[in-house]
Structures are given as structure tokens and as C-alpha cells.
Phi, psi and omega in degrees: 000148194262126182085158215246173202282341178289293195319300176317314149314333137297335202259297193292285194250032173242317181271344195101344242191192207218140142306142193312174191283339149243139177274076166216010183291175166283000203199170171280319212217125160249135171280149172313005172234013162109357180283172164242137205228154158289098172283118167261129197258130178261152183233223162256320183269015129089188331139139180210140193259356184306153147288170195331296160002304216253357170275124182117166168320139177059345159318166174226109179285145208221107191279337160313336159288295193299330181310318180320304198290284152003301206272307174270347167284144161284344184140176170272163156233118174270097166251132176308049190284034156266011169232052178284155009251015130312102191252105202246168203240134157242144192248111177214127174328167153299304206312302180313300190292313180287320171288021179264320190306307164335288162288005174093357203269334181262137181336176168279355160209078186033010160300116189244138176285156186287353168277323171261067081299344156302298169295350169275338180309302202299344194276334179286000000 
């Protein structure tokens, strides 16, 4: 089965919209006007905006992928699961993420602990 229970749940009832066609897409969520957005789960172990790809063992972050990525998505939706089972959610540009990345706010390969991704939430 494709997508996770929150994406699907995202996709139907915030975007409008379907999971990508695959899991093997670049992106999660296509909206009912064709954009495409990432869903990220903030945790305990807090968020990360790279591609997947570019997460685990022996990867490598590479910013010219993230810029790449930036650039074709409208953005993430960020769900809190660490408040299950009240999941709660934000929609955030590319654009807010590369100036958070801009300004230094995101790790050196774009991972943030979940206290500061909160405090960047609450700034959006």
C-alpha cells in the first residue's frame, strides 16, 4: 500500500489531492491544482528537509540536490506525531525553508531537533 496513514490523510483531506504515483517519487502529495509537496513527520528525533535520498547510513548531503528539491515541490506539511493521536499539522513553503536553511536555522544537512522546528513553526 502506497503512503503512510497520515499522508493519505493529508492528501484527501487538507489538499484536495492524491499520493504521488509512486513511492519511488520525488515528492508525496500531488494538490488538487497539480502542485507537489513533501510530508514530514516531526518527532523526537526532530525533522529533516534533504531528500530522502540523501538520509542513512553512507548518504551524503548534497545542497545542490536540496536546492533541486526546493525548486520543484510547493512545499511540506509537517505532522506532529508526538502528539498522537491528535496529529497536528503545518504547511510550509519551499520558499520558508530555504530561508530558514538562508539564515542558518536548519542543521549542516538540513535536520533541526524538534524544539527548534517547533519554534520555527510557531514564526511562520
Amino acid at each position: 500500500m502506497r503512503g503512510t496513514v497520515i499522508e493519505r490523510r493529508l492528501a484527501r483531506e487538507v489538499l484536495g489531492g492524491a499520493l504521488a504515483a509512486s513511492e519511488g517519487a520525488d515528492y508525496d502529495i500531488v494538490d488538487s491544482d497539480g502542485g507537489k509537496w513533501e510530508v514530514r513527520c516531526v518527532s523526537k528525533g526532530g525533522v529533516y528537509f534533504c531528500p530522502s535520498y540523501m538520509v542513512g547510513k553512507g548518504r551524503k548531503f548534497e545542497p545542490l540536490g536540496f536546492y533541486q528539491k526546493l525548486s520543484e515541490i510547493q512545499g511540506y506539511l509537517l505532522a506532529d506525531i508526538e502528539c498522537f493521536p491528535r496529529v497536528p499539522y503545518w504547511s510550509v513553503s519551499g520558499e520558508t525553508v530555504r530561508t530558514w536553511w538562508d539564515q542558518a536555522h536548519l542543521g549542516a544537512s538540513t535536520k533541526i531537533l524538534r524544539k527548534k522546528a517547533l519554534w520555527l513553526l510557531e514564526q511562520v
